[in-house]
Backbone as ProteinMPNN parsed JSONL, in Angstrom:
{"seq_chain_A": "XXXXXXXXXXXXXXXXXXXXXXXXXXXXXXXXXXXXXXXXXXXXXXXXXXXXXXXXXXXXXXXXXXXXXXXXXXXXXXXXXXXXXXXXXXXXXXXXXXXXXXX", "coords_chain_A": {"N_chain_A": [[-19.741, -63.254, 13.283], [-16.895, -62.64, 15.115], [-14.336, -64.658, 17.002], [-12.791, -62.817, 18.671], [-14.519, -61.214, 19.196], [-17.263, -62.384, 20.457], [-16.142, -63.497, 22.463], [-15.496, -60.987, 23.939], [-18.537, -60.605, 24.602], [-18.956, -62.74, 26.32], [-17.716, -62.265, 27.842], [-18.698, -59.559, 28.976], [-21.088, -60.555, 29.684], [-20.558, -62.356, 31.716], [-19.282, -60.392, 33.712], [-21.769, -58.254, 33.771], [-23.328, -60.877, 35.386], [-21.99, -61.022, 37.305], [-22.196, -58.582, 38.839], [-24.514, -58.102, 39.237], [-25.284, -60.165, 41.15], [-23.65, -59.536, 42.961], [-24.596, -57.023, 43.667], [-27.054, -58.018, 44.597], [-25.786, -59.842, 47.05], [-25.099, -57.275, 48.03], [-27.532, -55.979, 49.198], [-28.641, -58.387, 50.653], [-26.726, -58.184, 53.215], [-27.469, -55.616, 53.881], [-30.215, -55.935, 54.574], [-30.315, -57.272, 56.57], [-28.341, -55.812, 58.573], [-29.913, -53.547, 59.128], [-32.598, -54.174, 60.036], [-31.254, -55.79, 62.438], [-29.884, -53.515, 63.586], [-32.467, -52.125, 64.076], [-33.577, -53.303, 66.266], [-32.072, -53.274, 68.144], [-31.676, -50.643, 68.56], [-34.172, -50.112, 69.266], [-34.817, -51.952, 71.381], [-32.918, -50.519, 73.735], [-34.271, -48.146, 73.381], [-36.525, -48.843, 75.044], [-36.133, -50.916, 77.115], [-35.711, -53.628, 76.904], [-33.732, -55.837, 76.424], [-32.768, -58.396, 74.79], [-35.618, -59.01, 73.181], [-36.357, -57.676, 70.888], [-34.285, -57.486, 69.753], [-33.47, -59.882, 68.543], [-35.921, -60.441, 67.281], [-35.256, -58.598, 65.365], [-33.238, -59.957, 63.781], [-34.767, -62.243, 63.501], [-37.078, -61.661, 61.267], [-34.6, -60.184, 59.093], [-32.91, -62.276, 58.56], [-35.376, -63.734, 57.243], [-35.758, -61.769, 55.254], [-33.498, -62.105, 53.865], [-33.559, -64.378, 53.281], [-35.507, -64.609, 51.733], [-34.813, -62.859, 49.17], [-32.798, -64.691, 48.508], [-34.069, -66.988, 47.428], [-35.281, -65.304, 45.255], [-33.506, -65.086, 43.575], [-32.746, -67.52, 42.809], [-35.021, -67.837, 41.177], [-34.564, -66.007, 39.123], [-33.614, -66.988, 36.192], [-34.956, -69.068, 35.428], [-37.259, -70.913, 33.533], [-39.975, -72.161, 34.016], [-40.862, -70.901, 35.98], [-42.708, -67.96, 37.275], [-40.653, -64.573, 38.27], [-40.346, -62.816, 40.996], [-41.061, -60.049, 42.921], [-38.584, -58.848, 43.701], [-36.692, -60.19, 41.937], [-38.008, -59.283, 39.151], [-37.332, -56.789, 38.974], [-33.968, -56.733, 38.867], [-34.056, -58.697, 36.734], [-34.728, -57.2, 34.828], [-32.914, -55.196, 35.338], [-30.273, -56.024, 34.098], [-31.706, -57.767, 31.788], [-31.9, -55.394, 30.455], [-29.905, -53.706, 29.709], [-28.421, -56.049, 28.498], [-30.259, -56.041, 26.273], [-30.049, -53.809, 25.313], [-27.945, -53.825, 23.919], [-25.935, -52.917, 21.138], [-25.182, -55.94, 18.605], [-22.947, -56.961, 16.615], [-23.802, -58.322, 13.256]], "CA_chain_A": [[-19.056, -62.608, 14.374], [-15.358, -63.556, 15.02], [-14.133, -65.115, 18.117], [-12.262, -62.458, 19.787], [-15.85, -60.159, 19.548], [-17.73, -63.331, 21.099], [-15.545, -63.765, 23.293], [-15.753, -60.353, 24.893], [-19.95, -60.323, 24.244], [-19.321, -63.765, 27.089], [-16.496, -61.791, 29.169], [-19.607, -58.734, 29.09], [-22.024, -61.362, 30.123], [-20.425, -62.555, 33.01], [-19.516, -59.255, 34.478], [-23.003, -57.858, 34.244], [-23.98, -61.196, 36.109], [-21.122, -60.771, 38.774], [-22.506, -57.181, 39.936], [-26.227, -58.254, 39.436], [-25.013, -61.009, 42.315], [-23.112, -58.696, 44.206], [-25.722, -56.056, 44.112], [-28.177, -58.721, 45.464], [-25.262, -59.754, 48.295], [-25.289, -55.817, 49.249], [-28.577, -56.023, 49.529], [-28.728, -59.071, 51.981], [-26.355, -57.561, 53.91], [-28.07, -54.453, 54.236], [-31.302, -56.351, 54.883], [-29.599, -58.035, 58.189], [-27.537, -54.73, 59.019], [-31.046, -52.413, 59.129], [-33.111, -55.091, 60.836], [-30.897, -55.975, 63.91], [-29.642, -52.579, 64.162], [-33.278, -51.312, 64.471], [-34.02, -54.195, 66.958], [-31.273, -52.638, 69.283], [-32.455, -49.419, 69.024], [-36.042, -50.593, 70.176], [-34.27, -52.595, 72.942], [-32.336, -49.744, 74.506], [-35.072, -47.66, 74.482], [-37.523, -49.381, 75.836], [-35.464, -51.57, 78.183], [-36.035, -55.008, 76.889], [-32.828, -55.93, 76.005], [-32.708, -59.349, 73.727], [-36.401, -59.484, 73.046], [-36.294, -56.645, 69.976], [-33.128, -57.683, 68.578], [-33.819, -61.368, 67.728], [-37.051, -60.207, 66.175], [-34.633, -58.114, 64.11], [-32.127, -61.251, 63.442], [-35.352, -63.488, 62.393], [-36.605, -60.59, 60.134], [-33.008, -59.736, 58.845], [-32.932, -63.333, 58.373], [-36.123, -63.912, 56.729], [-35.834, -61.097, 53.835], [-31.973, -62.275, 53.165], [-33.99, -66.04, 52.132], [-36.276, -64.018, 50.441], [-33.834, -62.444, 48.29], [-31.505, -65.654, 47.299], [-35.086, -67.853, 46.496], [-35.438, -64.625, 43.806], [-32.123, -65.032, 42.617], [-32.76, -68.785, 42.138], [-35.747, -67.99, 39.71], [-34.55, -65.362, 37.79], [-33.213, -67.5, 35.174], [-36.174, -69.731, 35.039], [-38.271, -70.521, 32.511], [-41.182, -72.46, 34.664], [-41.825, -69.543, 36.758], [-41.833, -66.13, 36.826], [-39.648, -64.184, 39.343], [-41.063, -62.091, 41.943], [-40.996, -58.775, 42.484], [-37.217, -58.435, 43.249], [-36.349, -60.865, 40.762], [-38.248, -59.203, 38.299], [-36.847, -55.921, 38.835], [-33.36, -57.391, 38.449], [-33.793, -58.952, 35.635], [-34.964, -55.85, 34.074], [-32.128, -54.338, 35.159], [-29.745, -56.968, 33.316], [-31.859, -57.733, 30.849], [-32.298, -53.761, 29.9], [-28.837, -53.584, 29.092], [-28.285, -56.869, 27.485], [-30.861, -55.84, 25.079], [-29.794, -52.4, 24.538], [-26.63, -53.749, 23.309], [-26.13, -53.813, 19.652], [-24.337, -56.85, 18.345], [-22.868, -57.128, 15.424], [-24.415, -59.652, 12.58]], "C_chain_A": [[-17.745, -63.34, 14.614], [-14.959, -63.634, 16.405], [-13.994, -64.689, 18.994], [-13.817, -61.486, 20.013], [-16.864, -61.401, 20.232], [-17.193, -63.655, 22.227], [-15.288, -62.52, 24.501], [-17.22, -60.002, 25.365], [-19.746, -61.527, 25.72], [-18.737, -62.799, 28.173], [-17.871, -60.803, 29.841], [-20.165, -59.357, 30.052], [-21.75, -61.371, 31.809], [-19.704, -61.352, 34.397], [-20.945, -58.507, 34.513], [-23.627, -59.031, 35.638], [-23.513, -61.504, 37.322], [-21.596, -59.665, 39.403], [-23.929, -57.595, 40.164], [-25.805, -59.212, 41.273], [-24.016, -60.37, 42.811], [-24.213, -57.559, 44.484], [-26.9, -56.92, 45.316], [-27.483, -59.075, 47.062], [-25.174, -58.746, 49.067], [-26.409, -55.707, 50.097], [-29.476, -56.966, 50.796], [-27.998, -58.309, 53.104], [-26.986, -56.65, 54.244], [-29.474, -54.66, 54.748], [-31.197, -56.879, 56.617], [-29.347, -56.788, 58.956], [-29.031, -53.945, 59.983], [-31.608, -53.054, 60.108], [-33.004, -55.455, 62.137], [-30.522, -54.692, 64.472], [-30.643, -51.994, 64.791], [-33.949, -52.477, 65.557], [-33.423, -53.842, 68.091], [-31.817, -51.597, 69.628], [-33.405, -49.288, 69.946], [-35.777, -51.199, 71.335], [-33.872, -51.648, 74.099], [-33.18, -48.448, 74.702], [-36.431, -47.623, 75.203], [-37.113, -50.232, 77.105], [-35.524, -53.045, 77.823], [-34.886, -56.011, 75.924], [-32.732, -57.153, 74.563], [-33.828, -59.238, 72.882], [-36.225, -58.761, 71.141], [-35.07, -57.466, 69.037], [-33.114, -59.031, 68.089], [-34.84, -61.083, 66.876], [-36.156, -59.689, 64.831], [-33.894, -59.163, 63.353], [-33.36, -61.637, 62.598], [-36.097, -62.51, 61.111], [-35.417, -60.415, 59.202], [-33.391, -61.586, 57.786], [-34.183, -63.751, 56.859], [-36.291, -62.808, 55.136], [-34.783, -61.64, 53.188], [-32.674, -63.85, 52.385], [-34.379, -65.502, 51.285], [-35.613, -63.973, 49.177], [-33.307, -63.55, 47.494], [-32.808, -66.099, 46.805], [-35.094, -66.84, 45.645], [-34.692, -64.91, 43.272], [-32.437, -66.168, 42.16], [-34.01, -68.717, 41.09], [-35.759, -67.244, 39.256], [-34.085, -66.04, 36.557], [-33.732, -68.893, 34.582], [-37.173, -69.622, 34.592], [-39.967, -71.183, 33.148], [-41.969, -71.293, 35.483], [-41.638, -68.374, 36.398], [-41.358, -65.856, 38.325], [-40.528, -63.506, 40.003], [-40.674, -61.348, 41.697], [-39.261, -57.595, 42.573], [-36.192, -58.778, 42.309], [-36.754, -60.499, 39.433], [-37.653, -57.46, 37.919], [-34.913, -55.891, 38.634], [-32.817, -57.897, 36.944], [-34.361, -58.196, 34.359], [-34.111, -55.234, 33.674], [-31.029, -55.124, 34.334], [-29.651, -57.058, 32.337], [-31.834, -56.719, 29.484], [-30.864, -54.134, 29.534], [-28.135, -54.39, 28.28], [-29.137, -56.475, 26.001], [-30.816, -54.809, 23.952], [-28.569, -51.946, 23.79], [-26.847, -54.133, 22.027], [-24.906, -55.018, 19.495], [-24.23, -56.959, 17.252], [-23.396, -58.66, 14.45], [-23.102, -59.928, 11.369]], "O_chain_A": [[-17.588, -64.525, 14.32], [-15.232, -62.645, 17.085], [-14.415, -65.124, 20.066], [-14.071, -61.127, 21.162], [-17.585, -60.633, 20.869], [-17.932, -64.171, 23.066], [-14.98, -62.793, 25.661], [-17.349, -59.253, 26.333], [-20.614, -61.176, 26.52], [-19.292, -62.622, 29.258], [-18.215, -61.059, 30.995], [-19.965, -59.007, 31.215], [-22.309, -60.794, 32.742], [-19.684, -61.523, 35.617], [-21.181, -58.116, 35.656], [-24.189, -58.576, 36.634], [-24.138, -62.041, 38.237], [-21.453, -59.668, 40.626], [-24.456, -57.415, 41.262], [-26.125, -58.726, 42.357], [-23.267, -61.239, 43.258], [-24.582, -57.34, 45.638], [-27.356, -56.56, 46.401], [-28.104, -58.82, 48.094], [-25.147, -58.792, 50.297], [-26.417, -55.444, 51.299], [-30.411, -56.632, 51.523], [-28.719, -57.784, 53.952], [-27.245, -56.844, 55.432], [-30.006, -53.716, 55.333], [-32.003, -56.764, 57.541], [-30.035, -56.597, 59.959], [-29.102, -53.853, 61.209], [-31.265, -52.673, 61.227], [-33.934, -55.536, 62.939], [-30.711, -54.523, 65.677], [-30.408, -51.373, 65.827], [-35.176, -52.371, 65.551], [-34.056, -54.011, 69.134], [-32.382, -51.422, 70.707], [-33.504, -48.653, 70.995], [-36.494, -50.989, 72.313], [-34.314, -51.819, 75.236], [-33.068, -47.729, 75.695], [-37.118, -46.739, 75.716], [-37.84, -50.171, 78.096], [-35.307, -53.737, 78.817], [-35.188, -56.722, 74.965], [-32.636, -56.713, 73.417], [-33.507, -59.314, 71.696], [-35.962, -59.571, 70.252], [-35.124, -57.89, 67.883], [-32.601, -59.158, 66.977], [-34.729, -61.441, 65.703], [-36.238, -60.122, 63.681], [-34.041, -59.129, 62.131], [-33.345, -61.522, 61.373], [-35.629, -62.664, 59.983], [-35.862, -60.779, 58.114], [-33.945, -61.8, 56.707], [-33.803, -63.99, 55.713], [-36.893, -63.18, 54.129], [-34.894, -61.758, 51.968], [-32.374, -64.294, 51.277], [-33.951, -65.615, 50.136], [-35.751, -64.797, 48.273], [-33.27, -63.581, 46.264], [-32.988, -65.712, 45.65], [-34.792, -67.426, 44.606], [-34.993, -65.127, 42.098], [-32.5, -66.157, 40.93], [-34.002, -69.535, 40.17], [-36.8, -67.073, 38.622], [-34.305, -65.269, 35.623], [-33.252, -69.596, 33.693], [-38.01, -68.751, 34.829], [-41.008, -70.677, 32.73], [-43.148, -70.948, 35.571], [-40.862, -67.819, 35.619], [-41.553, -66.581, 39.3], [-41.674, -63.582, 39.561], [-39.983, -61.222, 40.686], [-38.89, -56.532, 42.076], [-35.218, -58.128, 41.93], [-36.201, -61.059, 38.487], [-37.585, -57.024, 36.77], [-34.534, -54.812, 38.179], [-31.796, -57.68, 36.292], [-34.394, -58.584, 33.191], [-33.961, -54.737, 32.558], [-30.892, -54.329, 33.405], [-28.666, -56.835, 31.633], [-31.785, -56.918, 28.271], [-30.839, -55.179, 28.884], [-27.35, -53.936, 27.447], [-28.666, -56.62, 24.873], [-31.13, -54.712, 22.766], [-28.159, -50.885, 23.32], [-27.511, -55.084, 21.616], [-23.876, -54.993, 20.169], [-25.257, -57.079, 16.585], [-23.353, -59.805, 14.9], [-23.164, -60.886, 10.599]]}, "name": "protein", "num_of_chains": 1, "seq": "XXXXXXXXXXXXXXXXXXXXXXXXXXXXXXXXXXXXXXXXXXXXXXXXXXXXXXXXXXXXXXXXXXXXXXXXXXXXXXXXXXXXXXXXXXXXXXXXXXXXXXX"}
């Protein structure tokens, strides 16, 4: 294989694993967003103003850890990933694999 085709097979690489890690940052975000928003909701109409929406924060909160600890073992070989980590690196891997490369 000759340098400049290696050299876009790395450039490839690291754009698949820039959206994989932006997909996963949408995904925190959107984990927080959903969470406190529906913590307000439940506040305003029930009347209980803070109580609802912190639940949503530590929720919110608590899936967004979730999420990065997956990210930190998808690319580990001691464990296996969980179940968003493994869907992930499906999606990744699926297309790394489905690439031909020249020999």
């Amino acid at each position: 294989m000759s340098e400049p085709q290696q050299q876009n097979l790395a450039e490839r690489d690291d754009v698949q694993a820039a959206g994989a890690a932006q997909g996963l940052g949408c995904g925190i975000v959107a984990s927080l967003i959903i969470f406190i928003g529906l913590g307000i909701f439940i506040d305003q109409r029930i009347g209980t103003m803070p109580l609802f929406t912190l639940i949503g924060v530590v929720i919110g909160l608590v899936g967004a850890g979730y999420q990065l600890y997956e990210l930190t073992l998808i690319g580990r070989k001691d464990r296996d990933p969980g179940p968003v980590g493994k869907v992930l690196g499906q999606q990744v891997g699926g297309r790394m694999a489905n690439r031909k490369r020249p020999r």
